[in-house]
C-alpha atoms as one frame of an Amber mdcrd trajectory, in Angstrom:
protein
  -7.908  -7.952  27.456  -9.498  -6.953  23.991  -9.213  -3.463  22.854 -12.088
  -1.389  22.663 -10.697   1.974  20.990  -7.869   3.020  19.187  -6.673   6.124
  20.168  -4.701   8.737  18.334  -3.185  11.134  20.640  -0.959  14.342  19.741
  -0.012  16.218  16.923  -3.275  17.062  14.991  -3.015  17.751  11.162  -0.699
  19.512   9.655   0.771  20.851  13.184   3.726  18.766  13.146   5.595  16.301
  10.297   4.113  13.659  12.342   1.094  15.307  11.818   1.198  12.835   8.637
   2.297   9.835  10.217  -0.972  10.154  12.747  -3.199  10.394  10.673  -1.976
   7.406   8.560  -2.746   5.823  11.345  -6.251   7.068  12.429  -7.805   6.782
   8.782  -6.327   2.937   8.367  -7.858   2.266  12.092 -10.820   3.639  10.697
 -10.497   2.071   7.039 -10.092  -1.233   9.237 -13.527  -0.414  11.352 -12.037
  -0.028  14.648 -13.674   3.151  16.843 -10.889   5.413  16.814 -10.476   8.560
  18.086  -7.992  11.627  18.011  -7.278  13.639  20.868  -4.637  15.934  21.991
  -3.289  17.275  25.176  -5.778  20.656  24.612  -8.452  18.637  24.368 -11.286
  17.568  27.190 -11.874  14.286  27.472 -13.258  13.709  31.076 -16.353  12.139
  29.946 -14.309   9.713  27.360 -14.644   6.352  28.256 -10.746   5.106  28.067
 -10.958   1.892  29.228  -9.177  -1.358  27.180  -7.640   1.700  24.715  -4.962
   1.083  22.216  -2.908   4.532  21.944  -0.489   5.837  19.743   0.964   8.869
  20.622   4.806  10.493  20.362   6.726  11.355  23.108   6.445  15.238  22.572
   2.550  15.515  23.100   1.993  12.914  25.335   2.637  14.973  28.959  -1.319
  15.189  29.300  -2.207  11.201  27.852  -4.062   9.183  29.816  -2.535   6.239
  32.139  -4.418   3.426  32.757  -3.493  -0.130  33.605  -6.037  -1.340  31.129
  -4.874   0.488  27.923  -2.055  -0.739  25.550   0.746   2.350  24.372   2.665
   2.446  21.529   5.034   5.196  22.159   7.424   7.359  18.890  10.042   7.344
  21.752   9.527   6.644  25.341  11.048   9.680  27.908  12.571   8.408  30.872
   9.871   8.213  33.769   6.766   9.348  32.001   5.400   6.168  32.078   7.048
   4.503  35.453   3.524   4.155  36.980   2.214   1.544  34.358   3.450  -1.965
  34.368   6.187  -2.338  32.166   4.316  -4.736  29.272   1.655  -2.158  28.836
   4.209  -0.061  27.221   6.046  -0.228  22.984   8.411   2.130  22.483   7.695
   2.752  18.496  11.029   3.261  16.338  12.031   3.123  12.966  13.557   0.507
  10.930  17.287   1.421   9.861  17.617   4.440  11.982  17.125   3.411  15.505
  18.180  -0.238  14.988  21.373   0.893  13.923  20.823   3.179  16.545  20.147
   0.762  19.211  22.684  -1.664  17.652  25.352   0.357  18.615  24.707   1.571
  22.333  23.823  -2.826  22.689  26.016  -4.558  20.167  24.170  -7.817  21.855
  20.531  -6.715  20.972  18.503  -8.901  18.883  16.052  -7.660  16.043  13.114
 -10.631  15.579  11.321  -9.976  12.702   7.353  -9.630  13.199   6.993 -11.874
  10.286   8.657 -13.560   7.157   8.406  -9.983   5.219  11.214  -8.594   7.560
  10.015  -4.606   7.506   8.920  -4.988  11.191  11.191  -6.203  13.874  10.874
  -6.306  18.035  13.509  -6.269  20.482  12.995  -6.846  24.478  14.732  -4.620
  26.987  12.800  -2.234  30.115  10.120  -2.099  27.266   9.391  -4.316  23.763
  10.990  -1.750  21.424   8.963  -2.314  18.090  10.456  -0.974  14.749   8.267
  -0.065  11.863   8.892   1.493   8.539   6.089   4.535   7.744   4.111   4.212
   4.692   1.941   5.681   1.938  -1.494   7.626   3.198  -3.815   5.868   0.587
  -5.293   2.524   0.406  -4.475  -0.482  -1.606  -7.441   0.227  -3.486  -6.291
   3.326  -3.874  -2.852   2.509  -5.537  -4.780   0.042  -7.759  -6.872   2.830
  -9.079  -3.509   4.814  -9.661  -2.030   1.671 -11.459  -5.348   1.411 -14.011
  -4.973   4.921 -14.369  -1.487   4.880 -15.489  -1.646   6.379 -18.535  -3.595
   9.298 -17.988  -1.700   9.524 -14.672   1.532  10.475 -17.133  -0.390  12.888
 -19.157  -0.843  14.979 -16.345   3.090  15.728 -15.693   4.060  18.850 -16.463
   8.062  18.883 -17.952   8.271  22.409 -16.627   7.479  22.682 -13.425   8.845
  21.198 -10.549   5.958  20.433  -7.262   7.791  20.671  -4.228   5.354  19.065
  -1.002   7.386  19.513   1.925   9.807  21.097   4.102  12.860  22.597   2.949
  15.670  21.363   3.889  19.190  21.249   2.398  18.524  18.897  -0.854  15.564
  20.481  -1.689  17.382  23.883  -1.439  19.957  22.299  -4.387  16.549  21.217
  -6.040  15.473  24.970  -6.102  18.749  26.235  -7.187  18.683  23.027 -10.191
  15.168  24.335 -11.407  16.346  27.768 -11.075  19.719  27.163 -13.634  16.830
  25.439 -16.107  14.324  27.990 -15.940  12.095  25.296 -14.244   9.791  26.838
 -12.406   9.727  25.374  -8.489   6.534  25.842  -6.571   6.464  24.585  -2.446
   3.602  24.129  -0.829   3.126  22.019   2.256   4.749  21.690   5.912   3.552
  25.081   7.394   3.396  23.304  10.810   0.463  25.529  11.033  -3.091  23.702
  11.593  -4.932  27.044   9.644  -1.930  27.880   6.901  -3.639  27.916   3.358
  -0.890  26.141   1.638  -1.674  22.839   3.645  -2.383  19.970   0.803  -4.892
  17.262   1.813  -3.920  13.979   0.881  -5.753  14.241  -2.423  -4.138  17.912
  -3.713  -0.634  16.210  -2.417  -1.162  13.286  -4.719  -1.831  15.803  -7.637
   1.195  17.900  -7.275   3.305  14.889  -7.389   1.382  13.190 -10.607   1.911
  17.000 -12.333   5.563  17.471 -11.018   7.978  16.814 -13.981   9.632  14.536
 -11.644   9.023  13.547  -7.981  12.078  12.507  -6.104  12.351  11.622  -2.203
  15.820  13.056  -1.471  17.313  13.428   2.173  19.732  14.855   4.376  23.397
  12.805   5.003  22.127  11.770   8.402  19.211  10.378   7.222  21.735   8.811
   4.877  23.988   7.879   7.016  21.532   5.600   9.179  19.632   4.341   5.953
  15.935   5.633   7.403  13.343   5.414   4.972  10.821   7.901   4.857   7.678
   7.576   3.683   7.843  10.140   0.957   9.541   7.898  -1.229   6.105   5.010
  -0.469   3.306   7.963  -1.271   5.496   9.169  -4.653   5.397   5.774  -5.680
   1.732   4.900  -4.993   0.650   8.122  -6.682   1.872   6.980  -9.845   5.551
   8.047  -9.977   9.128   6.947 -10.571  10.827   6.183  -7.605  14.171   8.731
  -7.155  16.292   8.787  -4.519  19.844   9.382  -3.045  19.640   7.162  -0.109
  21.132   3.508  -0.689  19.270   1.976   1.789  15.897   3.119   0.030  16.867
   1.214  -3.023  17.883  -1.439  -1.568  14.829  -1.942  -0.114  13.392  -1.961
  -3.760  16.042  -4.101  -4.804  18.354  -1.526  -6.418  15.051  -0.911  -8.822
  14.788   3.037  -8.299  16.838   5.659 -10.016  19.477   6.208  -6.989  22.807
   8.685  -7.185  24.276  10.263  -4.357  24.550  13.105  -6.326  20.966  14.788
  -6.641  21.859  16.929  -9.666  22.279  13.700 -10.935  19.553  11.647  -9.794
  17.427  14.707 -10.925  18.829  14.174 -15.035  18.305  10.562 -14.982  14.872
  11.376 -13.731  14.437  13.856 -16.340  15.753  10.811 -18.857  13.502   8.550
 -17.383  10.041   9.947 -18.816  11.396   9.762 -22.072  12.245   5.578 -21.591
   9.269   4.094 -23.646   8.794   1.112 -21.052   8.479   3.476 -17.905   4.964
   2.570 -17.226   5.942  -0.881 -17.345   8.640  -0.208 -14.917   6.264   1.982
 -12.375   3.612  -0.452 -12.493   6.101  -2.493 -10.691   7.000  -0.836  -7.852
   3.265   0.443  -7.408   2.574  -3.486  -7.152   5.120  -3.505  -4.342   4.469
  -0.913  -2.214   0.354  -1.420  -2.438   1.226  -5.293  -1.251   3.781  -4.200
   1.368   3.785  -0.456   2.428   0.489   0.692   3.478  -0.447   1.612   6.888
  -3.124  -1.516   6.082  -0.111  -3.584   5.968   1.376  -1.531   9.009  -1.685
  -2.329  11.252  -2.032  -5.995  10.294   1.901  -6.545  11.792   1.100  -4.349
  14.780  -2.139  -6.712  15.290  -0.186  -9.823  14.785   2.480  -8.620  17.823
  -0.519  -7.577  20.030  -1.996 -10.640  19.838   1.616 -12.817  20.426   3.583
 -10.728  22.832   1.373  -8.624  25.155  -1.824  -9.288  27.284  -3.940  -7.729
  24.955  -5.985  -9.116  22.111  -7.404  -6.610  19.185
């Protein structure tokens, strides 16, 4: 069966954190020319015209999704029986790389990961339902990051040594990040993850991408469990394709950039060779790099074009 629509269901803009990872999604469908579409469980669609629909959707705001034998669902997390009345192949439970492979790995130590292709950041496993594991991604374009990576220069004019642009929810390291600034006199300004579709301090992809280019540094740090099970989040992609250093305290992140980021597992110190890093004379050189790598690998462009290629091999639908 071809697909007709893409469909983006749950979690509008800014309601939820994957809020973000939607509408990746639903502007690279639409970057791609597919007619896509986001809907929630609020909204009326009886005169919608579902039929041969690929969804995406997350098991927390699915309860009012459409089920039809004809549509194709990739599922953040399938909930025992919520989908029971579709045939089994019509459903792809959506999971992260890392995280829920280790995950996995360890309720099935005889599980096995195929890679989608011979870039290894997408893998498939078969059990009640293909699991399919993705990384997330940066919101802008290839083109996009190109821009960034001509602009370079003017792109590192723009930081600001004393302040510190926080995009984001607050959670433990970025309360040691506040208290860092604080002992520096570096002022420390949030903005970002209200969770709140009308909150004034929501940053559209644009403003986002200009509070990182003026931040004196940009880091992507992250809790210990997010540690522990080496999950990537797409912070440290978007920082990256803006135009910044790569910082982290996750090991598993730079490996993935083969050991090419600034990485401590001690933020204060990740944070001072950050700091040292704007001074190096060849930084530009060394950002240019990674910008290369993530707009070849780690767009949701990139994203799509696996999902496409696993559609096309392993299910009965064609898009």
């Amino acid at each position: 069966m071809d697909i007709n629509n893409i469909i983006i269901w749950g979690h509008k803009l800014h309601s939820h954190t994957h809020s973000y990872i939607h509408n990746a999604f639903f502007i690279a469908f639409k970057k791609l020319g597919y007619d896509t579409h986001w809907f929630d469980d609020n909204d009326d669609v009886s005169n919608f015209d579902f039929s041969n629909s690929l969804f995406v959707t997350e098991h927390q705001v699915d309860n009012k999704i459409p089920k039809r034998k004809d549509c194709l669902y990739f599922v953040h997390f399938v909930d025992p029986g919520k989908y029971d009345e579709l045939p089994n192949e019509n459903i792809i439970e959506l999971k992260c790389v890392n995280r829920d492979m280790i995950s996995d790995q360890n309720k099935n130590p005889n599980i096995v990961f195929t890679p989608i292709n011979d870039n290894k950041f997408e893998f498939f496993s078969k059990g009640k339902h293909y699991q399919y594991y993705t990384m997330w991604g940066t919101d802008i374009f290839p083109e996009d990051i190109q821009r960034n990576i001509d602009n370079l220069p003017e792109i590192s004019k723009k930081i600001n040594p004393s302040i510190f642009n926080f995009v984001g929810h607050m959670t433990e390291p970025w309360v040691i990040v506040y208290r860092a600034c604080q002992s520096i006199n570096m002022q420390f300004i949030k903005s970002g993850a209200t969770f709140n579709s009308n909150h004034p301090n929501n940053k559209s992809t644009d403003e986002n991408m200009n509070q990182i280019q003026t931040s004196s540094i940009s880091p992507a740090f992250q809790q210990d469990f997010q540690l522990e099970s080496k999950y990537i989040p797409c912070r440290i992609f978007k920082n990256i394709s803006y135009g910044r250093m790569g910082i982290t305290n996750n090991p598993g992140v730079n490996e993935l950039f083969e050991n090419r980021l600034i990485y401590n597992d001690n933020i204060i110190e990740c944070m001072n060779r950050g700091f040292e890093f704007e001074k190096n004379p060849n930084k530009l050189t060394i950002i240019k790099d990674l910008m290369e790598y993530v707009r070849d690998n780690h767009t949701y462009i990139q994203r799509i074009e696996s999902m496409k290629m696993f559609i096309n091999k392993y299910t009965n639908f064609k898009i």
